[in-house]
C-alpha positions as CSV (number, residue, x, y, z in Angstrom):
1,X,17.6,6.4,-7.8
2,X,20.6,5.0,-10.0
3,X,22.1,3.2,-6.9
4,X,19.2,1.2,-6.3
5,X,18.2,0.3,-10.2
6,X,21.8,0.1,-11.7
7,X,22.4,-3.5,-9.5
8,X,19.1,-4.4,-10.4
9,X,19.7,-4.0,-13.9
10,X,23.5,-5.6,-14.1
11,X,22.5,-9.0,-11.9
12,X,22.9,-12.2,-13.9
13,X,19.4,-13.5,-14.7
14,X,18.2,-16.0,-12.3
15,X,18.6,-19.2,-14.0
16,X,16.2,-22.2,-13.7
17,X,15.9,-24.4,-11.2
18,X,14.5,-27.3,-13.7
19,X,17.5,-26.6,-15.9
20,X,19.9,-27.3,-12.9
21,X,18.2,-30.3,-12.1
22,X,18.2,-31.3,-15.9
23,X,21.9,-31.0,-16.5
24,X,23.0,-32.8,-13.5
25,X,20.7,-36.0,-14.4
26,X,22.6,-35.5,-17.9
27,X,25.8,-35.6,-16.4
28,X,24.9,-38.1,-14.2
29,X,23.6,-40.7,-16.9
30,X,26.6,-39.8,-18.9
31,X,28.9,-41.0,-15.6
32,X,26.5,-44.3,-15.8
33,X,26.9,-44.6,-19.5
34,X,30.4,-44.4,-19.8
35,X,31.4,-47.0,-16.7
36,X,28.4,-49.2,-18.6
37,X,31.3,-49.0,-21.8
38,X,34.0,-49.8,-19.5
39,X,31.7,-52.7,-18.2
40,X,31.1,-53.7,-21.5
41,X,34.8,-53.4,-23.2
42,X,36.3,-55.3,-20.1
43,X,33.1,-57.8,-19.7
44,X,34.7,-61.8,-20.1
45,X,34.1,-63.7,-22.9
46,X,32.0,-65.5,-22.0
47,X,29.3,-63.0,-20.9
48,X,29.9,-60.9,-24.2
49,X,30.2,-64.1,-26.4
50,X,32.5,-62.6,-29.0
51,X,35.8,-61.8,-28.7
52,X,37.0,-58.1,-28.6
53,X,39.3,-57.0,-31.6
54,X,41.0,-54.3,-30.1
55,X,41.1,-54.2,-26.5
56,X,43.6,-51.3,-26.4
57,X,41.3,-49.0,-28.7
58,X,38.6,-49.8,-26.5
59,X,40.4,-48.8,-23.7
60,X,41.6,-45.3,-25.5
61,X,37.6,-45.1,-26.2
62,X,36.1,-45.7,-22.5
63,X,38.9,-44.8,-20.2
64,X,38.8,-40.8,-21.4
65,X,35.1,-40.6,-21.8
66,X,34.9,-41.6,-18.5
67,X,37.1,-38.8,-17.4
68,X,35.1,-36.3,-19.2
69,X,31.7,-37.9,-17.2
70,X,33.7,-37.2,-14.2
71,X,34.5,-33.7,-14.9
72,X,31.6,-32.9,-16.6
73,X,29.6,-34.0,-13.1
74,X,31.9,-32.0,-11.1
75,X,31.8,-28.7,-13.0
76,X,27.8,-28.8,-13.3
77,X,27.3,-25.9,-10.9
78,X,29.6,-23.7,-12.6
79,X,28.3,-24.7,-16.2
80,X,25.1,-23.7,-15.5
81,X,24.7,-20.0,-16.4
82,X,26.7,-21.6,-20.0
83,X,23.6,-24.1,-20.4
84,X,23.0,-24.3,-24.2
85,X,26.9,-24.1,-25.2
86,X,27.7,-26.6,-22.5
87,X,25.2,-28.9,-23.5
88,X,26.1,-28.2,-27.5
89,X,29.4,-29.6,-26.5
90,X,28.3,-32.4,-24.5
91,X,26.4,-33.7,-26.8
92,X,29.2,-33.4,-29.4
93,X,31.6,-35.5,-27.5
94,X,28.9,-37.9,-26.4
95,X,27.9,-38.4,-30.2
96,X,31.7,-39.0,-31.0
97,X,32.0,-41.3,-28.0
98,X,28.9,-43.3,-29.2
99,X,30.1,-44.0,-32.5
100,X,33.7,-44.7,-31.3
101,X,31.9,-47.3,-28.6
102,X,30.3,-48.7,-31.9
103,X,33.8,-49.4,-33.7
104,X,35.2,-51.0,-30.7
105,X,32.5,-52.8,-28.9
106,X,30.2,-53.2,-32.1
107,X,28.3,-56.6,-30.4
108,X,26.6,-54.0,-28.1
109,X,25.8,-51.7,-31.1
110,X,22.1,-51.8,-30.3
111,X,23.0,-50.8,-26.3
112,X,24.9,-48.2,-27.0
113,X,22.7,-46.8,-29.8
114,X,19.8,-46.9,-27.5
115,X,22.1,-45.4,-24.4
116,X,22.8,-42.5,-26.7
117,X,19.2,-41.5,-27.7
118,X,18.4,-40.4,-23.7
119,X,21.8,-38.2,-24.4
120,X,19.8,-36.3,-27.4
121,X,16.7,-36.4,-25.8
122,X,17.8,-34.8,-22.6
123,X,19.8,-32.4,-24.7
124,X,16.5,-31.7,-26.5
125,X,15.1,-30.0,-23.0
126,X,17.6,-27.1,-22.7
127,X,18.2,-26.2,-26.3
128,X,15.7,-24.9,-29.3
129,X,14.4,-27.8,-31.4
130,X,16.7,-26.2,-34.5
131,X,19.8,-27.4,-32.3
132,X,18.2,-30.4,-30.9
133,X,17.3,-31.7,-34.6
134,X,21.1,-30.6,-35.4
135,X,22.2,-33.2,-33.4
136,X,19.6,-35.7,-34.0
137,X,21.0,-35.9,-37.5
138,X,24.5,-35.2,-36.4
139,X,24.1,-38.7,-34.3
140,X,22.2,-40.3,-37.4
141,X,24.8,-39.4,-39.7
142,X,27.3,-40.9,-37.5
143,X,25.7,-44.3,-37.1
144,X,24.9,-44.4,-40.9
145,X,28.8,-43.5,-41.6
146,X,29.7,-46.8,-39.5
147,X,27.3,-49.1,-40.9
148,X,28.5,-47.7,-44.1
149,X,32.1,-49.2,-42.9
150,X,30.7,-52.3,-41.4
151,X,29.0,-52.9,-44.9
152,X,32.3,-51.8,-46.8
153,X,33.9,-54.4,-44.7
154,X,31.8,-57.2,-45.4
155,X,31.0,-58.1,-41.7
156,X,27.1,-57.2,-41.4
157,X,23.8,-56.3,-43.5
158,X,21.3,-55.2,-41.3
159,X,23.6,-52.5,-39.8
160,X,22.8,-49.8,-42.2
161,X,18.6,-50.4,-41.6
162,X,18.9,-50.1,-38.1
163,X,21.4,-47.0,-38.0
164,X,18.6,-45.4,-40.3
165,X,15.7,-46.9,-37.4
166,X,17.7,-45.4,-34.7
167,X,18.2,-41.9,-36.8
168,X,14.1,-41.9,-37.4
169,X,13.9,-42.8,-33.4
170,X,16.7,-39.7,-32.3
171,X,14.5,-37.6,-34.4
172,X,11.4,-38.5,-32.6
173,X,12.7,-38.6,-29.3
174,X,14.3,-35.1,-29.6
175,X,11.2,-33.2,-30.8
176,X,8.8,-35.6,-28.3
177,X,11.2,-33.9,-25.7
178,X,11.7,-30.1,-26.8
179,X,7.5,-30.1,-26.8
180,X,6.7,-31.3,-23.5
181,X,10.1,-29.1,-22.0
182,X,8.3,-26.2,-23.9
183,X,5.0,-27.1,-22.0
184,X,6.5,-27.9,-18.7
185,X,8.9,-24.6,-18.7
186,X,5.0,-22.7,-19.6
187,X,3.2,-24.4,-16.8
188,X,5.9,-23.6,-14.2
189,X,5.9,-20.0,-15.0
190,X,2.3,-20.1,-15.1
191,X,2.4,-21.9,-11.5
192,X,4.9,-19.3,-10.6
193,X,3.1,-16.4,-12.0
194,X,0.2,-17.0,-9.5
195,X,2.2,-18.4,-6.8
196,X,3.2,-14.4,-6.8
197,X,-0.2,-13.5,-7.1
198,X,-0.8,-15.5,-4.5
199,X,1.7,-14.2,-2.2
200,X,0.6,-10.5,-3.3
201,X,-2.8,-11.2,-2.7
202,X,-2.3,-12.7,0.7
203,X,-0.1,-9.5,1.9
204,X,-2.9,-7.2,0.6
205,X,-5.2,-8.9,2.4
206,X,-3.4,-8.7,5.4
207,X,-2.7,-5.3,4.8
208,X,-6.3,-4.2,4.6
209,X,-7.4,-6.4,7.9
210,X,-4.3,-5.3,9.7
211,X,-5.4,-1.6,9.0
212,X,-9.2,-1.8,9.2
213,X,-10.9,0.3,11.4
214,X,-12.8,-2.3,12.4
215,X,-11.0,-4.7,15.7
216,X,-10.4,-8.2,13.4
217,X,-10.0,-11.6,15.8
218,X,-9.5,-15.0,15.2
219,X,-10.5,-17.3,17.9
220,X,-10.3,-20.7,18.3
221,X,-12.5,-23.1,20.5
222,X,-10.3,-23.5,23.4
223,X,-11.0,-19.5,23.5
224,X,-7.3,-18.8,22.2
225,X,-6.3,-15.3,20.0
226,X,-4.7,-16.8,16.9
227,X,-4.5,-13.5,14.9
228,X,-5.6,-9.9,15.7
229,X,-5.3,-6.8,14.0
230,X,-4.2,-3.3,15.0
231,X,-7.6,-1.7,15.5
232,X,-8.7,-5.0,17.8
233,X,-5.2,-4.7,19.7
234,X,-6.0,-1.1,20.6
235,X,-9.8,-1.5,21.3
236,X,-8.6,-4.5,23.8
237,X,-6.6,-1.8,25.6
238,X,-2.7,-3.0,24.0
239,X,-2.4,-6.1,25.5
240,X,1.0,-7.7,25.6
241,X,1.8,-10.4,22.8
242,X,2.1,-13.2,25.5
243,X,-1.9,-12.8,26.4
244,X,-3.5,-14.8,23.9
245,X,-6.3,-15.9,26.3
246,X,-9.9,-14.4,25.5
247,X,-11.3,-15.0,29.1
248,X,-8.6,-12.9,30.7
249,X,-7.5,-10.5,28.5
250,X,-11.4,-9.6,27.7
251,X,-13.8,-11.4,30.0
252,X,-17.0,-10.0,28.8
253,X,-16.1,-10.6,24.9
254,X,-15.4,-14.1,26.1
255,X,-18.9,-14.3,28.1
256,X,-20.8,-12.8,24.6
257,X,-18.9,-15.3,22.4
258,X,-19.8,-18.3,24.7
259,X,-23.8,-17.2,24.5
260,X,-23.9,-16.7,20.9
261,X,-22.0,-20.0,20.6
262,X,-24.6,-21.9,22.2
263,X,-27.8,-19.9,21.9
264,X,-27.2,-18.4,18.5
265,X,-28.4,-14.6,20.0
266,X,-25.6,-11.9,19.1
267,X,-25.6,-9.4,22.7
268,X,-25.5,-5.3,20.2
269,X,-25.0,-3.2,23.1
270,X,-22.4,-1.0,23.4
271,X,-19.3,-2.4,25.9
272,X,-15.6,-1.3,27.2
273,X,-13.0,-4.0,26.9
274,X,-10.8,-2.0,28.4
275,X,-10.1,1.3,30.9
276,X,-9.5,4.6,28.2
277,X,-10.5,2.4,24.7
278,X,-14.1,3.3,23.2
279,X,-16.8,1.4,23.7
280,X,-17.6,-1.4,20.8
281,X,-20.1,-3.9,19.5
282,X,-18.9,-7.0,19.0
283,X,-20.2,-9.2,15.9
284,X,-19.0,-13.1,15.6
285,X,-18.8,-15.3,12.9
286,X,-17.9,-18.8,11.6
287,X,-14.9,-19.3,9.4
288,X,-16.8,-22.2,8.3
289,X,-20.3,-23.2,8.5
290,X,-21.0,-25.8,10.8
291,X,-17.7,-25.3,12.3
292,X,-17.1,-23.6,15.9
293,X,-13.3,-24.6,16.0
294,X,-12.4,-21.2,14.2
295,X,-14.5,-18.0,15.2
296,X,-14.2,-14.4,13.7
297,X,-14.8,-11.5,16.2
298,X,-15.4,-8.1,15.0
299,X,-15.1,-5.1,17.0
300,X,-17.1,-2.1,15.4
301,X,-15.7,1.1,17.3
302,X,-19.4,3.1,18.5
303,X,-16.9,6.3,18.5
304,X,-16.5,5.8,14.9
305,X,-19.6,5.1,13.6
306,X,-21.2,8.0,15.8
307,X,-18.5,10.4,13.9
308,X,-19.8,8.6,10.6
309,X,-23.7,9.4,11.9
310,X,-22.2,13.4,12.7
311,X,-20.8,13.8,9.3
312,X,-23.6,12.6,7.2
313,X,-26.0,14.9,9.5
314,X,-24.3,17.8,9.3
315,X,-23.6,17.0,5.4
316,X,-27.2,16.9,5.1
317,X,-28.0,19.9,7.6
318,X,-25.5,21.9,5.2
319,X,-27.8,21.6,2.1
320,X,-30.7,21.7,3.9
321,X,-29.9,25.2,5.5
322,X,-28.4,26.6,2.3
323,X,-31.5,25.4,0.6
324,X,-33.8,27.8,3.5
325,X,-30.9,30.5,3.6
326,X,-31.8,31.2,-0.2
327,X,-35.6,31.1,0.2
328,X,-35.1,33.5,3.4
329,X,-32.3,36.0,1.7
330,X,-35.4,38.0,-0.3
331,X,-38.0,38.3,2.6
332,X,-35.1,39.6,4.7
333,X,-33.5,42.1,2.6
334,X,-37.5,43.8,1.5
335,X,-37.9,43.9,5.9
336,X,-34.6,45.8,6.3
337,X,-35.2,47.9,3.5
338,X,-38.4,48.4,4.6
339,X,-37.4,49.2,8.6
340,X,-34.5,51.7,7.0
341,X,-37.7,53.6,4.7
342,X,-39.5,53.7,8.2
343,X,-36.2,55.2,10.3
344,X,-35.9,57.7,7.7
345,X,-40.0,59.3,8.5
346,X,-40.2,62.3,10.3
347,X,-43.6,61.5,12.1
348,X,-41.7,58.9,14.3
349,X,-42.1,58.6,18.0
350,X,-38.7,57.7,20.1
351,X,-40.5,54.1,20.9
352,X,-41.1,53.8,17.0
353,X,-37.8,54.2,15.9
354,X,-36.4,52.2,18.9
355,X,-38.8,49.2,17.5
356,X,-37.3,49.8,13.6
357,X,-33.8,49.8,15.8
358,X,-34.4,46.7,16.8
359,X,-35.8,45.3,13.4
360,X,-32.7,46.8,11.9
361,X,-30.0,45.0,14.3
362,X,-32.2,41.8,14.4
363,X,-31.6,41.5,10.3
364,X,-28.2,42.2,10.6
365,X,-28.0,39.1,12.7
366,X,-29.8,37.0,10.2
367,X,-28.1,37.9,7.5
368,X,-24.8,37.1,9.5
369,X,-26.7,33.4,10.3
370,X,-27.4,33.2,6.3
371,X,-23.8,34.2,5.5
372,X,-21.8,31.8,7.5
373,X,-24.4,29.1,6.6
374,X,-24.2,29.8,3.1
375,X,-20.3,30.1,3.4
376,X,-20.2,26.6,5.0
377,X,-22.5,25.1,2.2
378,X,-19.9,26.5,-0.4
379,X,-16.6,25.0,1.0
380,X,-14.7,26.5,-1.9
381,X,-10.9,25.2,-2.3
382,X,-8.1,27.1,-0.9
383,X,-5.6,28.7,-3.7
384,X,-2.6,29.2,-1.4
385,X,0.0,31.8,-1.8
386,X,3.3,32.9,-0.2
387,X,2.5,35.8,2.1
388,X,4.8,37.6,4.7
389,X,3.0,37.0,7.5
390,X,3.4,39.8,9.4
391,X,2.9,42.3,6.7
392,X,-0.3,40.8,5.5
393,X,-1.2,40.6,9.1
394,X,-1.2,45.0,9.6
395,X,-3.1,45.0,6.2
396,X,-5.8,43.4,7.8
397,X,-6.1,45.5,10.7
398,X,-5.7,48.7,9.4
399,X,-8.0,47.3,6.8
400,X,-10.5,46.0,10.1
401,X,-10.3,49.4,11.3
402,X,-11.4,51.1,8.5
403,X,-14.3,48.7,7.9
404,X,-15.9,48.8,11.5
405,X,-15.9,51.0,14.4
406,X,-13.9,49.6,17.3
407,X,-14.8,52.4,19.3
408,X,-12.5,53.0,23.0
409,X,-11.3,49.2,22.3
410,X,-7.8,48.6,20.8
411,X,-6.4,46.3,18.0
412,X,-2.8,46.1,17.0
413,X,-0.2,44.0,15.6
414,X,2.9,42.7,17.2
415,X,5.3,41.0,15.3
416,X,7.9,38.5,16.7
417,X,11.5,38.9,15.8
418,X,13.6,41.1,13.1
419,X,13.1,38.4,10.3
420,X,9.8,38.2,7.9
421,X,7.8,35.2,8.8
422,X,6.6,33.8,5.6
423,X,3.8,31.1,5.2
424,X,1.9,29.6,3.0
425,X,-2.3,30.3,2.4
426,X,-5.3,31.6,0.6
427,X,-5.1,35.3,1.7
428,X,-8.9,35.4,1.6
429,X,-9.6,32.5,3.6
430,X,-6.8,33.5,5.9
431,X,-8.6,36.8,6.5
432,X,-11.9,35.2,6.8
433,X,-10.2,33.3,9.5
434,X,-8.7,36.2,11.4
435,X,-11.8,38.7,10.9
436,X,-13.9,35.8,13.1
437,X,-11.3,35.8,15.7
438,X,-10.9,39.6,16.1
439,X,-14.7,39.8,16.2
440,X,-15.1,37.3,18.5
441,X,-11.8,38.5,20.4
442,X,-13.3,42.5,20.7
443,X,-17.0,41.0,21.4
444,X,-16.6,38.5,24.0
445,X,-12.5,39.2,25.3
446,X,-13.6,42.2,27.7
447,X,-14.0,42.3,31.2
448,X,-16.9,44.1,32.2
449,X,-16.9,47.4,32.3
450,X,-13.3,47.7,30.2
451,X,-12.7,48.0,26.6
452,X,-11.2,45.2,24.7
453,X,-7.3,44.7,24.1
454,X,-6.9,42.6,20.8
455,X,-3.4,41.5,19.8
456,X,-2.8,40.0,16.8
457,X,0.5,38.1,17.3
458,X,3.2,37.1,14.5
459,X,5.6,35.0,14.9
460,X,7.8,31.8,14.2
461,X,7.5,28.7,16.3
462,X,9.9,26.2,18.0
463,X,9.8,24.2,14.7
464,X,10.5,26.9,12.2
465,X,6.1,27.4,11.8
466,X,4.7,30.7,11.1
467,X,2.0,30.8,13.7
468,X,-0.9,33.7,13.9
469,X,-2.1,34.3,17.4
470,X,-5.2,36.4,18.3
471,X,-5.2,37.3,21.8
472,X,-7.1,39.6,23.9
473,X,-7.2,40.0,28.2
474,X,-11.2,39.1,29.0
475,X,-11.7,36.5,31.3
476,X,-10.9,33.6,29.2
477,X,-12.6,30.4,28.5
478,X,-14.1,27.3,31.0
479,X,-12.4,24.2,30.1
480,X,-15.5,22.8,29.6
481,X,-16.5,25.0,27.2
482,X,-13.8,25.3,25.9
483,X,-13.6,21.7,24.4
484,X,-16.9,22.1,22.7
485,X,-15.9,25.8,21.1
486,X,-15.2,23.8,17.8
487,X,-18.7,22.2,17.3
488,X,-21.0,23.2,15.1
489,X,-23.9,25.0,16.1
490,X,-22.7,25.5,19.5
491,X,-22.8,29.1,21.6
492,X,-23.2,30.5,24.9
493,X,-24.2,33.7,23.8
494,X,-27.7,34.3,23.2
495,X,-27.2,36.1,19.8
496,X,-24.5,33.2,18.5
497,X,-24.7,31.2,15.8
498,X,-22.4,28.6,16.7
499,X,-20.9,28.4,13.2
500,X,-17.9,31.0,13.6
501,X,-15.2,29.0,15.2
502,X,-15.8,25.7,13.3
503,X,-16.2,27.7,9.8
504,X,-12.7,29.3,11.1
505,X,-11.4,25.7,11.8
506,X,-12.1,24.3,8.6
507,X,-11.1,27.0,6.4
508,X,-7.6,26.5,8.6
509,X,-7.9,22.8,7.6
510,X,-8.3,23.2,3.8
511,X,-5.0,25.4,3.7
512,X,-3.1,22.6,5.9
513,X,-3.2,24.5,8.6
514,X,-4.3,23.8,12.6
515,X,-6.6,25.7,14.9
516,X,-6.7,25.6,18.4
517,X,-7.5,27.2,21.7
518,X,-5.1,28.2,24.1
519,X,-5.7,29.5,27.6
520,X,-3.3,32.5,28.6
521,X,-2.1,33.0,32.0
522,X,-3.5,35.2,34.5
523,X,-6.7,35.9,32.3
524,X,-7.4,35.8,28.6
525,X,-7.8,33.8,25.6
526,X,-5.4,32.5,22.7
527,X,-6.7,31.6,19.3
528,X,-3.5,29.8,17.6
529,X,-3.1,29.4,13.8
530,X,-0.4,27.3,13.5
531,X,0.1,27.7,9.1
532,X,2.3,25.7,6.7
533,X,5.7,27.3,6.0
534,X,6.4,28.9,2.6
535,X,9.8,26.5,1.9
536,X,8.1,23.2,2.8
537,X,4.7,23.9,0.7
538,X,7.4,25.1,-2.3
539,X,8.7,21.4,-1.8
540,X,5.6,19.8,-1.3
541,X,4.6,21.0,-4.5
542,X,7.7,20.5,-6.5
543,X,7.4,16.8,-4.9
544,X,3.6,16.6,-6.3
545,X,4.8,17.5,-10.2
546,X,7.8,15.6,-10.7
């Protein structure tokens, strides 16, 4: 962290761009200004009409002040970060060149007076207004001190009134210019403030359309792709970035936009742009109305909204069944109680107590129906823990023995290598898990006529995973079937509820965990829990609090 914030933090501050600009106008007027004092100390008599006293003082006046300009223009770059001291001390020396300028060329008082207020006034744009009013006066002070030696000398009356005009006229001109710098330095940063959220605001928004769901194109009349976004690339089947032609790359999307074009009927079946993409339904509109030169396509993906459709329904089936589960609870517990006060008579017949037999298993089956219905209605949040795999795993079978009899069938554990495999889940989810395996593993893995072989498997994968296998040698699962185990509500067996293997898959999912079927070998099925190890949740959960 300190590598990437300490160079942030010791970078000079970016310096303005106006400021720049405004210091090499001021040093470029002050190049102008000083050859117009060499113009005006070498001009012939006859264009100045007076004669010059002092040619020689002129010259030591002009000739280094022009020097100064020169190096002052050349060193701008390099002054810039120094802005305010720079300018303090340009404006010192152009003050003092001014009223030198006065004493020697004094018929062109007025010029160079008026010359010198553009000095404080672009002066007045960099610094505060205290400095710029500092030199306002410094500058008056120095005109009145020379009319004050004019007068002294006898040669001129008006010189003092005008020095005192031109002082009132630096002072105006100084704080005219520090209040419309102030305003223009606010209304840049306010332009640049929302040229940034400009900028922002155009990559969110082509953040969100780039990772829509929904297929985003932009199509122009001549029936060329101008922009598309990922979802649209994939639904057209990954075209390469050279085919920008809708006829060819998606000829029936091209067909559809031409007939709502020019009958104004939008085609909402369901179509394939491409071989192994979902079907979608594509929706157009204008980018501007009245205006067919820019067209918006918008692929909605069927597969998507059909999942949508799934989730509400079951959502809805879920509350709906625990809603009935509740009602049917009470009824059901008074008819077993009932059928077990019957089987207890002594006046029963063999066919009577085979009928209260049958009542008795049938309400164990519906109370299994209300259970796992009732259990997927809850979804209660896993509260993970670190377990060692393996030994939790012999808990719960000896634990599965105890609770039910397995009969001639056989249930063990084998774990995978001499090291503990530890992973990271709700123990009681995880056994909720593996009792619906087992049970369906010593129910349905049997070949007929043979007793079940359960094997609950621990052990660590190629990645470092702790992975829970339940296996058993029955004759396995159809393909087909087996890519619909997972789906609610559907069973093969005629006394299945179709709710075991997808409660089993999304209790796995709530502890970050995966589910899946795997077909063994030579005969047999593979439930796979593939859980999240102990070290990386530890991290992840060190990660979440700092």
């Amino acid at each position: 962290m300190s590598s990437t914030v300490l160079p942030q933090l010791n970078a000079p501050r970016a310096i303005p761009a106006a400021i720049r600009h405004e210091m090499l106008f001021f040093n470029g007027f002050r190049l102008v200004q000083a050859l117009v004092y060499i113009g005006l100390a070498f001009a012939p008599a006859q264009i100045r009409g007076v004669s010059l006293e002092s040619l020689q003082f002129a010259l030591l006046v002009t000739l280094p002040y022009l020097l100064f300009a020169v190096a002052a223009l050349a060193l701008t770059r390099r002054c810039v970060p120094y802005a305010k001291a720079t300018v303090s001390i340009w404006l010192v020396v152009d003050i003092a060149a001014a009223v030198l300028a006065l004493s020697a060329i004094d018929y062109s008082r007025i010029g160079i007076a008026m010359m010198l207020a553009v000095n404080l006034g672009v002066g007045a744009l960099i610094l505060s207004l205290r400095f710029a009013s500092f030199f306002a006066a410094l500058a008056t002070l120095g005109l009145l001190g020379h009319a004050l030696l004019v007068q002294a000398s006898g040669s001129g009356e008006r010189s003092l009134l005008e020095s005192a005009l031109f002082g009132l006229a630096y002072f105006s001109i100084t704080t005219l210019c520090h209040v419309l710098s102030r305003q223009l330095r606010a209304s840049e940063a306010l332009a640049e403030q929302r040229s940034t959220d400009l900028a922002n605001l155009s990559q969110v928004n082509e953040l969100i359309i780039r990772r829509m769901k929904t297929g985003v194109l932009l199509v122009d009349d001549a029936n060329r792709i101008h922009q598309i976004n990922e979802s649209a690339w994939m639904l057209l089947g990954n075209p390469s970035a050279e085919q920008r032609d809708l006829g060819r790359l998606a000829p029936e999307l091209s067909r559809r936009l031409y007939h709502w074009m020019t009958s104004g009927k939008l085609d909402e079946t369901a179509t394939q742009l491409a071989d192994g993409v979902p079907e979608v339904v594509p929706r157009f509109s204008r980018l501007a109305p009245n205006d067919d030169s820019l067209v918006l396509i918008f692929l909605d993906d069927t597969s998507l909204v059909s999942r949508r459709a799934e989730e509400l329904t079951l959502s809805s089936l879920g509350r709906l069944s625990a809603s009935i589960a509740h009602e049917i609870r009470n009824p059901l517990a008074a008819i077993r109680y009932s059928a077990q006060l019957l089987a207890e008579s002594e006046k029963m017949d063999a066919a009577d107590q085979r009928m209260v037999e049958i009542i008795n298993n049938h309400c164990v089956r519906l109370n299994e129906i209300i259970e796992n219905i009732l259990q997927l209605s809850r979804r209660e949040r896993s509260r993970p823990e670190t377990l060692d795999l393996g030994r939790w795993a012999q808990g719960f079978v000896d634990e599965y023995k105890q609770g039910n009899d397995i009969g001639n069938d056989t249930l063990r554990v084998v774990v995978g290598g001499p090291t503990a495999v530890a992973a990271l889940a709700d123990p009681q989810q995880l056994q909720q898990v593996a009792w619906n395996l087992v049970q369906n593993a010593l129910r349905y893995g049997r070949m007929p006529g043979e007793p079940a072989r359960v094997i609950v498997i621990v052990r660590t994968g190629e990645h470092g995973e702790p992975i829970l296998e339940v296996t058993d040698r029955g004759p396995g699962i159809a393909p087909k079937v087996a890519a619909q185990i997972f789906e609610p509500f559907y069973t093969t067996h005629e006394y299945g509820t179709g709710l075991g293997l997808y409660l089993a898959r999304q209790m796995a999912e709530a502890n970050q965990a995966s589910l899946e079927y795997v077909r063994v070998a030579g005969g047999g099925s593979c439930f796979r829990l593939v859980l999240t190890p102990a070290q990386m949740g530890r991290m992840a959960g060190e990660a979440a609090v700092n």
